[in-house]
Every structure is written in C-alpha cells, then in structure tokens.
TORVEXDO-130190 format. One record per residue: residue number from 1; residue in three letters; x, y, z of N, C-alpha, C, O in turn. Coordinates in pm, whole numbers. Example, Ala and Ser with C-alpha at 12.3 -4.5 7.8 and 13.67 -1.06 7.14 Angstrom:
2
(roba 1; ALA; (1319; -569; 780); (1230; -450; 780); (1320; -330; 780); (1424; -332; 846))
(roba 2; SER; (1285; -225; 708); (1367; -106; 714); (1290; 3; 787); (1341; 114; 804))
! end
This chain:
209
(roba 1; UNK; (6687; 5877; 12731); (6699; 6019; 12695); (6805; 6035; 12585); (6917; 5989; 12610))
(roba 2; UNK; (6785; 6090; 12476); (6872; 6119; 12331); (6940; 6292; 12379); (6888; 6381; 12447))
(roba 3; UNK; (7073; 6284; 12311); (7128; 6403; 12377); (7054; 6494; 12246); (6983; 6445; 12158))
(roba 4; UNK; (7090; 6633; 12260); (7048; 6716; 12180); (7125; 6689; 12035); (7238; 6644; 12019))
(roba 5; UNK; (7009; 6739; 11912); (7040; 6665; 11788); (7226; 6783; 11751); (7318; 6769; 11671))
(roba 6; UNK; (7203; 6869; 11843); (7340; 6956; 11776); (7510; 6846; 11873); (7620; 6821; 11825))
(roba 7; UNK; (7456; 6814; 12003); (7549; 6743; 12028); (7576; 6592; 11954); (7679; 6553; 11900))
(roba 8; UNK; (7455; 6528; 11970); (7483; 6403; 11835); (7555; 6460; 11757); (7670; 6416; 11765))
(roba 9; UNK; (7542; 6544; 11677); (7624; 6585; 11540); (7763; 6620; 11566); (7851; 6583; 11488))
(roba 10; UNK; (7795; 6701; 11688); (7917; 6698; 11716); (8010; 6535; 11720); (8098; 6490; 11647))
(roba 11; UNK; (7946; 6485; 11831); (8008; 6315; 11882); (8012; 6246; 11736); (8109; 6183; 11694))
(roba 12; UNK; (7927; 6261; 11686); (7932; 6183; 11505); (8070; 6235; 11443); (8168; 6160; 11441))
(roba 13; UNK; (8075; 6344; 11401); (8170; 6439; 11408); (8315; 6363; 11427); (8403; 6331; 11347))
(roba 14; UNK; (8297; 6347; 11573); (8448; 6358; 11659); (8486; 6186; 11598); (8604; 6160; 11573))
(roba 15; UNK; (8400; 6100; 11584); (8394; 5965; 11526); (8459; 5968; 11409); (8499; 5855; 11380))
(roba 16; UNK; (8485; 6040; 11336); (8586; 6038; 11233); (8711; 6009; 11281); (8769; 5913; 11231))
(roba 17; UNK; (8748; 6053; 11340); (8928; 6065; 11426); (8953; 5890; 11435); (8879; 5802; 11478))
(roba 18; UNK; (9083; 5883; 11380); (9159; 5753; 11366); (9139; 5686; 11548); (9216; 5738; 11629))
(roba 19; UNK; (9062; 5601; 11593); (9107; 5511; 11718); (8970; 5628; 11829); (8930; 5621; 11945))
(roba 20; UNK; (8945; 5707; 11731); (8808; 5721; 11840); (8675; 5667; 11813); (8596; 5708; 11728))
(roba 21; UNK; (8659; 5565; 11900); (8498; 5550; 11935); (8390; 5620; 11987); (8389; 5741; 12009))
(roba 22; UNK; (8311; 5553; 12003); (8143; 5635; 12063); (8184; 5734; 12165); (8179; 5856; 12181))
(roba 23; UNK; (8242; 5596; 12247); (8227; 5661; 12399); (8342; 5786; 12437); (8324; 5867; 12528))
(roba 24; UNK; (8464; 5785; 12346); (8557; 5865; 12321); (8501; 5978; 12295); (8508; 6062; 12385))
(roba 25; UNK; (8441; 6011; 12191); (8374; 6081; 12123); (8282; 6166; 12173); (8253; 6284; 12158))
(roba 26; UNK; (8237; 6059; 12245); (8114; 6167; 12341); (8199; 6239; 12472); (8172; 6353; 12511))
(roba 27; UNK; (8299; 6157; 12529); (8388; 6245; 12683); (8418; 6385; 12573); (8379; 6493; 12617))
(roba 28; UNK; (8481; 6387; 12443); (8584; 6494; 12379); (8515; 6593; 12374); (8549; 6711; 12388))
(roba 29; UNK; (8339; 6515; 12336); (8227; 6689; 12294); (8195; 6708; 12436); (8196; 6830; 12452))
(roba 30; UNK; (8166; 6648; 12552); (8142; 6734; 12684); (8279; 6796; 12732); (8266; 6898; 12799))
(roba 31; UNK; (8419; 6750; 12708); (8478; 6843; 12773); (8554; 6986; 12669); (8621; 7078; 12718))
(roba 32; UNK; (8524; 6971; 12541); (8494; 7089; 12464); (8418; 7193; 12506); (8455; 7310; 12518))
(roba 33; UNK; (8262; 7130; 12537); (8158; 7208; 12529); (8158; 7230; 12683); (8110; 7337; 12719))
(roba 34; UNK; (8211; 7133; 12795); (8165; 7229; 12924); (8265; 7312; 12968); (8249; 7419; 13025))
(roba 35; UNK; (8402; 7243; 12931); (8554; 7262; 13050); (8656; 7368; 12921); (8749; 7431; 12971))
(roba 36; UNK; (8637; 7380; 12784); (8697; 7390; 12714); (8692; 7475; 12602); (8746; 7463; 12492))
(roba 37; UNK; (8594; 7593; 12662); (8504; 7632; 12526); (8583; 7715; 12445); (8549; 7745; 12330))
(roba 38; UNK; (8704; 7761; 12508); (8789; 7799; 12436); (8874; 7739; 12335); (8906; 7791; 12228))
(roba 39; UNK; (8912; 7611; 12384); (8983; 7529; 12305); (8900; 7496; 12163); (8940; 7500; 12046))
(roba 40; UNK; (8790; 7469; 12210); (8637; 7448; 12119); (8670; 7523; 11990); (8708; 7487; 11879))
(roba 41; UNK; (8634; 7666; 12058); (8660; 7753; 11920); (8773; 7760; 11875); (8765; 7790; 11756))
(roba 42; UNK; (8935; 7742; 11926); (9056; 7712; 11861); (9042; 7648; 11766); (9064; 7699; 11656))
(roba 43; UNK; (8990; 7482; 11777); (8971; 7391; 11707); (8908; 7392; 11618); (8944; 7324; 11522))
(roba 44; UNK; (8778; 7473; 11611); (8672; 7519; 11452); (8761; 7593; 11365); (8784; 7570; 11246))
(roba 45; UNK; (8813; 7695; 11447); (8856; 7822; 11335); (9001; 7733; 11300); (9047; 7744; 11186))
(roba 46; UNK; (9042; 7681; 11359); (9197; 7586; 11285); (9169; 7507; 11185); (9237; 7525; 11084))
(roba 47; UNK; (9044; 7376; 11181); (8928; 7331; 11073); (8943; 7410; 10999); (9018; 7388; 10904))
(roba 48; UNK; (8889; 7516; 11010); (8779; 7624; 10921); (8921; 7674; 10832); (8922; 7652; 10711))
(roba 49; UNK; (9014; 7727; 10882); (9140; 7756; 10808); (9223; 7651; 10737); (9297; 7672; 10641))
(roba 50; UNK; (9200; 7524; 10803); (9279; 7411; 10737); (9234; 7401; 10567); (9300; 7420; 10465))
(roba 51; UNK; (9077; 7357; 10592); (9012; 7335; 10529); (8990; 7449; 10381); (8953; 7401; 10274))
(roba 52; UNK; (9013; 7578; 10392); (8987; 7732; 10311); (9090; 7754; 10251); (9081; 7803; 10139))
(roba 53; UNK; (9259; 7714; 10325); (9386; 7725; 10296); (9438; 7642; 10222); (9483; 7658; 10109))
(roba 54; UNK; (9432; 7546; 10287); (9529; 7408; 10236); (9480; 7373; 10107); (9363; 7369; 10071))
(roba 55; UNK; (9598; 7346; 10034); (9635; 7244; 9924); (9691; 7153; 9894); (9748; 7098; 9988))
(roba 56; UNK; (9707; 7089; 9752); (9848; 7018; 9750); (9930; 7074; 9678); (9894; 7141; 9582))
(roba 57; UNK; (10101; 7050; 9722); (10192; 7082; 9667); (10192; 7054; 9499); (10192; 6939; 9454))
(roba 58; UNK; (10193; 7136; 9441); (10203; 7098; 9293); (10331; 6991; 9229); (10329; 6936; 9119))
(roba 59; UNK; (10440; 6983; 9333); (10539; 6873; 9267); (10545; 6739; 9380); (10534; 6628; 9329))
(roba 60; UNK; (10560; 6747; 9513); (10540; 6671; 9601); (10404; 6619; 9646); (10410; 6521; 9720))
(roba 61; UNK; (10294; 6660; 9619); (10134; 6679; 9681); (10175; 6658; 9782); (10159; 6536; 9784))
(roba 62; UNK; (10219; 6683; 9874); (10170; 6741; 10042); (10121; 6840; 10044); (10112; 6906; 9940))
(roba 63; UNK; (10072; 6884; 10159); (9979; 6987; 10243); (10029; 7112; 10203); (10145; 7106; 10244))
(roba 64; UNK; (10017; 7221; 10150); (10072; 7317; 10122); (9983; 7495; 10084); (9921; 7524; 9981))
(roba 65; UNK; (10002; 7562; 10176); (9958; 7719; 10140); (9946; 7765; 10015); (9856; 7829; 9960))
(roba 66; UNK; (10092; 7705; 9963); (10114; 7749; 9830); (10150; 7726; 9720); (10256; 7670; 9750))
(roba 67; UNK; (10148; 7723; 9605); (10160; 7606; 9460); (10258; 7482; 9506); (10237; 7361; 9503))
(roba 68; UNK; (10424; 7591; 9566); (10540; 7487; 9635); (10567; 7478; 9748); (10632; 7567; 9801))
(roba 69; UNK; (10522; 7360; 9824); (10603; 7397; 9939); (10745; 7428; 9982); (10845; 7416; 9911))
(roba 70; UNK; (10740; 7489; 10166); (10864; 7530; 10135); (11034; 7413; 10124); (11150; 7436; 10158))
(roba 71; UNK; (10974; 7301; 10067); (11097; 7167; 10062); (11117; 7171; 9912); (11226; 7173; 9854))
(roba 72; UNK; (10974; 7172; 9845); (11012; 7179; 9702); (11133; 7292; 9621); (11230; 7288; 9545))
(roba 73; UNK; (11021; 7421; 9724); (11072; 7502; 9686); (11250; 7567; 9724); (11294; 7674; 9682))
(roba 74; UNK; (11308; 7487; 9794); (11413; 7511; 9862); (11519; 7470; 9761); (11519; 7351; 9728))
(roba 75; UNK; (11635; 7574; 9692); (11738; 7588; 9612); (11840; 7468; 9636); (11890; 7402; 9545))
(roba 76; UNK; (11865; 7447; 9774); (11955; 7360; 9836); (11915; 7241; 9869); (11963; 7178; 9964))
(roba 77; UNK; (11822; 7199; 9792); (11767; 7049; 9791); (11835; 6915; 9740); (11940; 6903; 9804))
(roba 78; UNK; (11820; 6815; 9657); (11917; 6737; 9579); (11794; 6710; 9472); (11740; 6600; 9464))
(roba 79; UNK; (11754; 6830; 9386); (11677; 6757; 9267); (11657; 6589; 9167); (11574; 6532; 9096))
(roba 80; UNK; (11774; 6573; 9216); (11787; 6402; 9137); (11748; 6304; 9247); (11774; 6185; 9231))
(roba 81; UNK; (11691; 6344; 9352); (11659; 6237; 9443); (11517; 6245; 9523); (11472; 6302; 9623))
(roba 82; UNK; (11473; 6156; 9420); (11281; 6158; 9525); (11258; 6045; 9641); (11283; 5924; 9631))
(roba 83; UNK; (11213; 6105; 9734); (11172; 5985; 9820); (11041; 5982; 9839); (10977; 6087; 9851))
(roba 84; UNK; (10991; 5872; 9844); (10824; 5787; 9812); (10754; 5795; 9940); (10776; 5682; 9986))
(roba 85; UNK; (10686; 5854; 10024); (10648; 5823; 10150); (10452; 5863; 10156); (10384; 5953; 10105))
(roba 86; UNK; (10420; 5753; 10238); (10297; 5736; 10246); (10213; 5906; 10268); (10152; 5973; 10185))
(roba 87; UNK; (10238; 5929; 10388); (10186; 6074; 10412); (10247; 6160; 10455); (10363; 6119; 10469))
(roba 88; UNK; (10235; 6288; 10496); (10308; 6408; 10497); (10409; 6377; 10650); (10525; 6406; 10678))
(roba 89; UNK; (10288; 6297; 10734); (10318; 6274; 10889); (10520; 6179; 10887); (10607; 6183; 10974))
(roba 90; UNK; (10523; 6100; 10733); (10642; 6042; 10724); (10753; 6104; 10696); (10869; 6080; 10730))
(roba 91; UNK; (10686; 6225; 10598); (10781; 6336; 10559); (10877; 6411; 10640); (10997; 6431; 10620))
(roba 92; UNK; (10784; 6454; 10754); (10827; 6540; 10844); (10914; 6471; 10931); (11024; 6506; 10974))
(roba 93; UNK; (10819; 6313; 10959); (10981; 6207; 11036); (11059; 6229; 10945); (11057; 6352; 10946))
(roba 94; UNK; (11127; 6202; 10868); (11228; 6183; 10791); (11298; 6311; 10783); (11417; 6299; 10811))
(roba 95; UNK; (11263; 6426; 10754); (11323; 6589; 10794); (11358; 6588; 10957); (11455; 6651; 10999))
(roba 96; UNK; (11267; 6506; 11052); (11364; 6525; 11138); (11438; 6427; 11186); (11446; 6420; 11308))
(roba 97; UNK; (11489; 6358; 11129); (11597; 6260; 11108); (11717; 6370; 11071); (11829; 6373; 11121))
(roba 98; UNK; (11672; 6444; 10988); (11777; 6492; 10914); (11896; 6370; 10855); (12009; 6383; 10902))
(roba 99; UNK; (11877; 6272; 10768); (11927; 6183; 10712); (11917; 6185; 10551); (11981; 6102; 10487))
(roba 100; UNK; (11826; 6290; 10479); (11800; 6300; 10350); (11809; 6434; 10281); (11725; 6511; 10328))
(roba 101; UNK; (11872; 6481; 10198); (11860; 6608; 10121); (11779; 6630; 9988); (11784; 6733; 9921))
(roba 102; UNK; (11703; 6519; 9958); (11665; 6544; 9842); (11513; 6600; 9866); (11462; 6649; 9967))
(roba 103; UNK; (11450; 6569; 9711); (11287; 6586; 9751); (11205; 6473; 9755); (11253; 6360; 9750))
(roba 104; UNK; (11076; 6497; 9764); (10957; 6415; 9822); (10868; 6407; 9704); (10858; 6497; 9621))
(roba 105; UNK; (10779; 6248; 9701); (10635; 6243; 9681); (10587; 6154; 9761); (10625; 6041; 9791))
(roba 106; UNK; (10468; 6238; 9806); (10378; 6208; 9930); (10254; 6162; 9841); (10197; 6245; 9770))
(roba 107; UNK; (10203; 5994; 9849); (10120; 5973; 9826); (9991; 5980; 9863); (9914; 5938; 9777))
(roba 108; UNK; (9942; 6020; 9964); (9842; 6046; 10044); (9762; 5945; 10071); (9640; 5957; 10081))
(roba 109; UNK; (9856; 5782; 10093); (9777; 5683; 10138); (9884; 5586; 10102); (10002; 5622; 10101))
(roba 110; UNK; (9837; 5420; 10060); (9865; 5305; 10050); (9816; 5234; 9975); (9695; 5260; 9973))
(roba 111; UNK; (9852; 5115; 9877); (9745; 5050; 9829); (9655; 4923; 9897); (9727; 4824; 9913))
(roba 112; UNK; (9584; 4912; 9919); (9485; 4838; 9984); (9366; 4749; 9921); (9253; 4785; 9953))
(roba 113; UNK; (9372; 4668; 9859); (9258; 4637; 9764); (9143; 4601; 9897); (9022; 4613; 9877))
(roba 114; UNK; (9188; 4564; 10010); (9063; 4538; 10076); (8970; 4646; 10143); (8866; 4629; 10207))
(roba 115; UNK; (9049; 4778; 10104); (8980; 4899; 10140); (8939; 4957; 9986); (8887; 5068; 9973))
(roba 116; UNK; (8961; 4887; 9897); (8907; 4933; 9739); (9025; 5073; 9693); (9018; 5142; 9591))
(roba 117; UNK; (9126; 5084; 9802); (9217; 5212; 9783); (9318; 5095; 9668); (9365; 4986; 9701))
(roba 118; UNK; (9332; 5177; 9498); (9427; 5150; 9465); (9505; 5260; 9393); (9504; 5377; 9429))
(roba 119; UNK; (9581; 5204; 9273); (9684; 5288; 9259); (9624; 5441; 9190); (9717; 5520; 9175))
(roba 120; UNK; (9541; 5474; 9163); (9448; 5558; 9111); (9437; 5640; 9208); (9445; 5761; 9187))
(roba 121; UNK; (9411; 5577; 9358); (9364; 5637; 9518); (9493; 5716; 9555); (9495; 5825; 9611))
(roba 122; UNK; (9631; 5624; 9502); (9728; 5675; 9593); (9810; 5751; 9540); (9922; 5777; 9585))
(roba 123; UNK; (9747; 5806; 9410); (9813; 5937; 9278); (9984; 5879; 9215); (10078; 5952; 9183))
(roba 124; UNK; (9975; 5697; 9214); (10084; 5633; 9078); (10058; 5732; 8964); (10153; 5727; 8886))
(roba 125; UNK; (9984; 5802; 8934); (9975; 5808; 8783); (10083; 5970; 8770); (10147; 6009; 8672))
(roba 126; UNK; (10066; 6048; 8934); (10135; 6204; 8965); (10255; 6148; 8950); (10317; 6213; 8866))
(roba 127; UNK; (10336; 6032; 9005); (10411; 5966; 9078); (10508; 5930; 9009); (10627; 5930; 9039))
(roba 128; UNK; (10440; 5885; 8876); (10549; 5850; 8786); (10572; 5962; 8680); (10678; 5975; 8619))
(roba 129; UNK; (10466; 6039; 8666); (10532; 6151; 8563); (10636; 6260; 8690); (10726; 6326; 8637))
(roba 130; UNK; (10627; 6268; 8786); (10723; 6329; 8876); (10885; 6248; 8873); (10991; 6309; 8872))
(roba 131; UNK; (10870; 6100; 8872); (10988; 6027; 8885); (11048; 6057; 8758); (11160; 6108; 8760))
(roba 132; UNK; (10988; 6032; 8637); (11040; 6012; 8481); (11055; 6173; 8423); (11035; 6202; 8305))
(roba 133; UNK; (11102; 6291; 8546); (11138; 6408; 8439); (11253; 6441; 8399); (11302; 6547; 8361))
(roba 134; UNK; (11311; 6285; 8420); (11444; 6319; 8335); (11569; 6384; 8410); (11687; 6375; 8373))
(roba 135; UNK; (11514; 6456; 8533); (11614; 6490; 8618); (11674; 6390; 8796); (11784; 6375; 8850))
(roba 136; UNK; (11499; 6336; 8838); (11520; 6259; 8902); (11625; 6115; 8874); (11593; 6017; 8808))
(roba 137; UNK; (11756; 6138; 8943); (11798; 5984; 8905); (11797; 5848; 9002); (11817; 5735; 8957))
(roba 138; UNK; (11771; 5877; 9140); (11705; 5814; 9239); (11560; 5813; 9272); (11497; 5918; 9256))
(roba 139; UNK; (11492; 5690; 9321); (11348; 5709; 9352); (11408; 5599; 9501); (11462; 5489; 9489))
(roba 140; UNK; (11378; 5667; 9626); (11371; 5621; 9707); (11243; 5533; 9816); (11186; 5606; 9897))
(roba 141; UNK; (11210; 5412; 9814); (11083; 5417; 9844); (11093; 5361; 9980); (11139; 5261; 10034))
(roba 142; UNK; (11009; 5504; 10022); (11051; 5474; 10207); (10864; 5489; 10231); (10804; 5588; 10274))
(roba 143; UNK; (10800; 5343; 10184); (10661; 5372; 10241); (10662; 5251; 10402); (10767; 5218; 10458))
(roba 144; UNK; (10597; 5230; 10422); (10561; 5138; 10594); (10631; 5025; 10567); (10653; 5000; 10449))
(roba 145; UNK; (10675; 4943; 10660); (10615; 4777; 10647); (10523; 4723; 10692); (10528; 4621; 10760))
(roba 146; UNK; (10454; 4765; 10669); (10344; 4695; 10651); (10313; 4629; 10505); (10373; 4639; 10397))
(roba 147; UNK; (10168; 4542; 10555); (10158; 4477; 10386); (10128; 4573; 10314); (10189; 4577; 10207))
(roba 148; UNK; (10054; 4654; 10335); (9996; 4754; 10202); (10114; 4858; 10213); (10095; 4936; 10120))
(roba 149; UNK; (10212; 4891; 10273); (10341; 4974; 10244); (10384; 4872; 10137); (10363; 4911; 10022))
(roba 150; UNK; (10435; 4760; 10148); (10529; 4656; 10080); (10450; 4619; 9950); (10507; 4636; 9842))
(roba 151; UNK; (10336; 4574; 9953); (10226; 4611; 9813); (10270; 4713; 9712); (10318; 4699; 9599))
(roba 152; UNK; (10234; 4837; 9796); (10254; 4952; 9705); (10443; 4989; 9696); (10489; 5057; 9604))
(roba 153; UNK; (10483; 4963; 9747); (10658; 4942; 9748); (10686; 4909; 9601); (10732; 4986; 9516))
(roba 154; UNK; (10634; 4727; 9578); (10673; 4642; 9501); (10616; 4730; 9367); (10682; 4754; 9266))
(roba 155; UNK; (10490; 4767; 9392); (10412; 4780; 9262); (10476; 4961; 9194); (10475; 4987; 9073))
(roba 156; UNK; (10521; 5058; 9299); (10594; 5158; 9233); (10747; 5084; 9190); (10788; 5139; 9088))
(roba 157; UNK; (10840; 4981; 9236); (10906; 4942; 9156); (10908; 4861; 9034); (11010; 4857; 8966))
(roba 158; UNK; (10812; 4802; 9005); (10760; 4740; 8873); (10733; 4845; 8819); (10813; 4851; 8726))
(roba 159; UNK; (10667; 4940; 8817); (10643; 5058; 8736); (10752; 5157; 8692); (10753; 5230; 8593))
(roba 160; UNK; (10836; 5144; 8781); (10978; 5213; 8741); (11059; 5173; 8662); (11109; 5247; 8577))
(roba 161; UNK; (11100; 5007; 8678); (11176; 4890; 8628); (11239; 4956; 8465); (11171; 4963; 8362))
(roba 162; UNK; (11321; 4980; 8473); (11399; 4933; 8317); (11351; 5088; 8238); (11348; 5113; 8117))
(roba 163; UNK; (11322; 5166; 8340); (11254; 5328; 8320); (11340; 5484; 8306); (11311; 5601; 8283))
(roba 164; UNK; (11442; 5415; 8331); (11591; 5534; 8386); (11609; 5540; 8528); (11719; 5489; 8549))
(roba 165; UNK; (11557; 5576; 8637); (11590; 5622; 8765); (11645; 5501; 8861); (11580; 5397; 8853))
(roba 166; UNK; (11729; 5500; 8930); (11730; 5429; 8996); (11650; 5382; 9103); (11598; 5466; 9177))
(roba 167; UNK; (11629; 5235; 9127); (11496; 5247; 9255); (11601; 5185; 9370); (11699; 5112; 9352))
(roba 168; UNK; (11537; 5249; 9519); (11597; 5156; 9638); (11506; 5148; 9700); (11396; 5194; 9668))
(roba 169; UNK; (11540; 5070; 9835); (11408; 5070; 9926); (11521; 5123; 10035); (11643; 5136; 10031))
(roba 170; UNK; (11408; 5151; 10146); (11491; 5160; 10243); (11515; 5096; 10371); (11414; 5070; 10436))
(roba 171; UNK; (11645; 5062; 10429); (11655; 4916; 10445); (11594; 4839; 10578); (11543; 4920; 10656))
(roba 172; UNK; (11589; 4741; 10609); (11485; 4659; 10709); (11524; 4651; 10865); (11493; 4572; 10953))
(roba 173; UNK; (11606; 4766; 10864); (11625; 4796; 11030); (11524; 4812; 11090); (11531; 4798; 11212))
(roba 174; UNK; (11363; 4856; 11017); (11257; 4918; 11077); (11196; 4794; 11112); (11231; 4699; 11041))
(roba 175; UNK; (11111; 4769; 11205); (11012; 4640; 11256); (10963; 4595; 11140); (10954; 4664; 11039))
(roba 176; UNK; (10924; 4455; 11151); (10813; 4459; 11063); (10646; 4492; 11075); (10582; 4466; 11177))
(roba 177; UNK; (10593; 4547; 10967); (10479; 4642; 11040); (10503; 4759; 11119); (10404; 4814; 11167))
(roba 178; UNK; (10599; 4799; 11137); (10638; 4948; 11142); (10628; 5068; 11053); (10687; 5079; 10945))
(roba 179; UNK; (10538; 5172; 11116); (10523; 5298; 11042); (10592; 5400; 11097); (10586; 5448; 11210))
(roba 180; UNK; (10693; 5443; 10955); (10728; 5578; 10980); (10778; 5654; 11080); (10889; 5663; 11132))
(roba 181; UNK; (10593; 5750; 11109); (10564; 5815; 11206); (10632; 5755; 11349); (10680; 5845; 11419))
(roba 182; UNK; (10644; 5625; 11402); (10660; 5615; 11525); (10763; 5545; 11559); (10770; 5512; 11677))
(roba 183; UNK; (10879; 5500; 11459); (11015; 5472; 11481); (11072; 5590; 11499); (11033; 5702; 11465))
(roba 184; UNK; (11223; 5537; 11587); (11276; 5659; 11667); (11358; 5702; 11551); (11376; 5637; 11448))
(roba 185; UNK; (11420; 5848; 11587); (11499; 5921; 11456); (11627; 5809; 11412); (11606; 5740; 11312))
(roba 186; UNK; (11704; 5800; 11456); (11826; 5743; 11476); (11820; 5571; 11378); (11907; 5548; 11294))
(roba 187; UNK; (11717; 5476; 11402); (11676; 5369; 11383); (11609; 5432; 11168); (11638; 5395; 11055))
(roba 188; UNK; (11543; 5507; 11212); (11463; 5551; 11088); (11609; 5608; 10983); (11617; 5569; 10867))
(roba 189; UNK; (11724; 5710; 11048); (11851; 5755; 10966); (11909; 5634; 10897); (11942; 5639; 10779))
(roba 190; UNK; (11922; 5514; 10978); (12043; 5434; 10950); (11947; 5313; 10864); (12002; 5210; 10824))
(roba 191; UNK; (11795; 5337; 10841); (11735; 5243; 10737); (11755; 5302; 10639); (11769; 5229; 10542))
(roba 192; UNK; (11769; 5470; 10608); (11765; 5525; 10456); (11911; 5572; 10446); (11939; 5625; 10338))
(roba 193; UNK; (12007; 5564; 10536); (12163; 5558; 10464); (12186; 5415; 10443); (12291; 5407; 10379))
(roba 194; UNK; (12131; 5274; 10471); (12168; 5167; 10451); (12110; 5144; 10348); (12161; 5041; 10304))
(roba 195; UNK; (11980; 5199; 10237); (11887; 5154; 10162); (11935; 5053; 10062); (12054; 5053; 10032))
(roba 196; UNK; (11853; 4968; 10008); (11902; 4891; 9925); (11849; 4932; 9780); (11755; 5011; 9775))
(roba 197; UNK; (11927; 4862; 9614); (11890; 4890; 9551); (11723; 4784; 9501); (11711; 4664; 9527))
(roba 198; UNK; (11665; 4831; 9461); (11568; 4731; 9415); (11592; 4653; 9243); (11575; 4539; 9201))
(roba 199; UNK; (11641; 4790; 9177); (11646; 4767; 9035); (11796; 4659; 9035); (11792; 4600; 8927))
(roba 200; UNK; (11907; 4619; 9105); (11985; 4537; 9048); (12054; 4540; 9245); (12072; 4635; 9322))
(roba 201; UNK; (12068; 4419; 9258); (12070; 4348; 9365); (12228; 4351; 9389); (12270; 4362; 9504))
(roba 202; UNK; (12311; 4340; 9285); (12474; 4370; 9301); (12466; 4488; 9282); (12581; 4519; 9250))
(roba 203; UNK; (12403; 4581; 9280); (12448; 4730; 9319); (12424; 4793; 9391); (12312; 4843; 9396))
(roba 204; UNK; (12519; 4820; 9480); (12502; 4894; 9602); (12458; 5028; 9650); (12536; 5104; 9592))
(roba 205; UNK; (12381; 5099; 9721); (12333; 5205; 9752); (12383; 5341; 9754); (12461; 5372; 9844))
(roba 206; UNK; (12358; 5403; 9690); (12463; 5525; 9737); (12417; 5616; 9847); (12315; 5685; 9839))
(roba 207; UNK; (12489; 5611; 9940); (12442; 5691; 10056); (12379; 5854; 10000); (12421; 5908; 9897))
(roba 208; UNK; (12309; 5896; 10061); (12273; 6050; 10017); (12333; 6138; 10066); (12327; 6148; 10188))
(roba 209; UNK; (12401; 6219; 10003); (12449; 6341; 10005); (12446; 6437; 10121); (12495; 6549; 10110))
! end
C-alpha cells in the first residue's frame, strides 16, 4: 500500500533536513499531521515568512529583514575588524561568547571540491571586496576545523597575503573537526582572544577590543 501522493510529498519534503532519513521523515509527517496540526501550520506560515522576508545582509550576507543587519548596522561595533565564519549558526555562537566586537562575513558554506562547492559557491569574490575597503585592518578567520573549514581558511589567506589587512586564525583550542556551532562558549572565547597571526608568524595577535 503507497501512502497518499500529498503525504509522499510531505516525507520527501521533510528529507531535506540535515540527518533526516526516510523513516525520520515519515514519524515527523504523521505526528504533524495527526498529534500536531497546530504546530503543522506554525511551521508552513514560519517557511512561508522565512522564505517572502529573508535576505542577505548587504555587508555581512547573513540572514537579514533588512539591507543591514542589526550587527552591521550597530554604531558601537569595531569597523576595522572582520571575522570570517562559515554560517550565520557560527555568528550567533560567537555573539554569544561575547568575546568579539567587531563585524562579520558569513560565507554561507565551505569549500568542498568533492561537493563541486567552490570559492564562487562560498561568495570569495563578496569577501574580498568587503576585506580590501580600506577600513578593515583585521580579517579574522574563524571558519571549522574541519578539512573544508582549513581548505577554505588557507585559501582566504592566500588571497589576502601581502593585501593590507591583517590575517589571523583563530587559535587550536577547538577539537580537531570541530564546528563552531557546538563548542562550549568559554573554549570557543579563549580560541579567538588567543588567535594567531597567519600573515607573519613573529607577530603576535592583538587581542580584540
């Protein structure tokens, strides 16, 4: 027996979601549709608004209502200091660290040649006309360790190299293969006040402000 072609389409649907399978997929649309029908419609019209609303930030590209978000747009920021982070989900770790005052570019991914994602995918080209305006004098690059964090790490500091800004990374307290998102605050503070420089190896980091 084939379920109805509107529930297939849902469970197909729910198969998008990072770490859900079939069988996942199918428990999420019966307890939507029998136990949940409220939640159900929460979840469309939140879609439906994500999707009608959202943009990207015109200087950071993260997720944003409006041309700036409200980090860009915030007076009391540290304009000379960008930090490099994979997605918005790293951003928000790092704000709540509360360990950084400057601003952000959110690449909206990683480079990956075995997923065909490269530097084109992960907006290098936004990345460096944002780093090179002359006001940024730090570029902080706080993407994963992972390989495709450390990939795209290496390859925004070759692109910076010998460019004006200073580059650091930030430093290897984090696991290896550790993302972001799921190191604790405290562990994640004391990798980006320890950061190292990338562009010259006898020069030491300047803590942020």
């Amino acid at each position: 027996m084939k379920n109805p072609p509107a529930l297939e389409q849902l469970i197909a649907a729910l198969k998008v979601l990072p770490g859900v399978g079939p069988k996942t997929a199918q428990r999420m649309a019966f307890h939507l549709l029998q136990r949940d029908k409220t939640g159900a419609d929460k979840l469309a019209r939140a879609l439906d608004r994500a999707l009608n609303h959202l943009t990207h930030c015109e200087r950071c590209n993260t997720f944003s209502e409006t041309p700036l978000c409200s980090i860009c747009a915030d007076p009391e920021r540290r304009p000379d200091q960008l930090c490099v982070v994979e997605m918005p989900a790293d951003l928000m770790t790092l704000e709540q660290a509360k360990c950084y005052q400057g601003l952000y570019f959110v690449l909206m991914g990683r480079i990956s040649p075995l997923d065909n994602i490269g530097p084109k995918e992960v907006n290098l080209d936004k990345l460096m006309v944002r780093a090179l305006d002359e006001v940024v004098e730090e570029v902080v690059i706080a993407t994963n360790f992972t390989s495709e964090g450390e990939v795209t790490a290496h390859m925004i500091a070759e692109l910076l190299k010998g460019r004006g800004p200073k580059v650091s990374r930030i430093a290897r307290g984090l696991p290896v293969g550790g993302e972001l998102e799921y190191v604790d605050l405290s562990t994640l503070a004391q990798a980006v006040y320890e950061r190292k420089s990338l562009t010259a190896q006898s020069d030491p980091s300047t803590p942020p402000g």
